[in-house]
C-alpha positions in Angstrom: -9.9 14.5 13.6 -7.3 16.7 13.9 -4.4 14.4 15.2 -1.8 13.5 12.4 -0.9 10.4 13.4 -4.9 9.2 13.0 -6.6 8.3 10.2 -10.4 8.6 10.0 -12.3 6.9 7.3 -15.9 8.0 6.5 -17.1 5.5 4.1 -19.7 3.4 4.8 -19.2 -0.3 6.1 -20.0 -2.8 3.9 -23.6 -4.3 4.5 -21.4 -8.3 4.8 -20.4 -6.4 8.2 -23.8 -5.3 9.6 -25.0 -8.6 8.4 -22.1 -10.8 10.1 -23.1 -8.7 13.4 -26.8 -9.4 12.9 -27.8 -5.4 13.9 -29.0 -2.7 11.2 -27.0 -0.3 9.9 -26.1 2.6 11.2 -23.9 5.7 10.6 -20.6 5.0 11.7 -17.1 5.9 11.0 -13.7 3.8 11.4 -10.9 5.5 13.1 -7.3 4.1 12.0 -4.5 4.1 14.7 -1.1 3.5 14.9 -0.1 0.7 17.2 3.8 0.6 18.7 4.8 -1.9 21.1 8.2 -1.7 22.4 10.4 -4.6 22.3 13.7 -5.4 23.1 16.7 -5.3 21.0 18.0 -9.1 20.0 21.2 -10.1 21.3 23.6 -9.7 18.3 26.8 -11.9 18.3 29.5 -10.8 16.0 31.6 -13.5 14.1 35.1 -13.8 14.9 36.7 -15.9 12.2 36.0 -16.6 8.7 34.1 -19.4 6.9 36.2 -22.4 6.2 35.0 -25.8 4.0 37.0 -28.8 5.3 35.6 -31.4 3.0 36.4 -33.1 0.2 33.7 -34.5 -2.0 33.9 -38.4 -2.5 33.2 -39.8 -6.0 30.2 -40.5 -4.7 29.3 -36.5 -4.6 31.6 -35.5 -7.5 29.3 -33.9 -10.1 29.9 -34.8 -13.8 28.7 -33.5 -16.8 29.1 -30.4 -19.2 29.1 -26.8 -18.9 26.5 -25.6 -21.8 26.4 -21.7 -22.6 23.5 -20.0 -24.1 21.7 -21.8 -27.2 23.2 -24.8 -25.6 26.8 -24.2 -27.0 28.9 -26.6 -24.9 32.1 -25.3 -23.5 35.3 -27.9 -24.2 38.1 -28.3 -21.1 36.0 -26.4 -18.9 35.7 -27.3 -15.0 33.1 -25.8 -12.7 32.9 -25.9 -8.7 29.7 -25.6 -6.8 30.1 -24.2 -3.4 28.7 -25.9 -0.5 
């Protein structure tokens, strides 16, 4: 009771619990543990160049419409581009 890094819990279990393990209950107390598991560091790979886009969009994926503001105020002249 005296280590920091546990974490002892005196209140009582539920009755659900003694019930789902079919005994009576009895005094008990629940003692909370930190668990740490080493693991091993990920392999990291480091990007060498930038992002490029090589594509143009065909009229089949053009987008059309209208840019609208708020209170749907429509903007005149206005062209938008979605990245991909």
């Amino acid at each position: 009771m005296e280590e920091a890094d546990f974490e002892v819990e005196l209140t009582p279990v539920p009755t659900t619990v003694w019930a789902g393990l079919r005994t009576a209950p009895r005094p008990c107390f629940r003692l909370r543990v930190p668990v740490r598991r080493e693991r091993a560091m990920p392999v990291i790979h480091r990007v060498l160049f930038p992002a490029t886009l090589q594509a143009t969009p065909t009229p089949a994926e053009a987008l059309l419409g209208c840019v609208v503001g708020p209170g749907t105020c429509r903007f005149r002249a206005r062209s938008s581009s979605c990245p991909r």
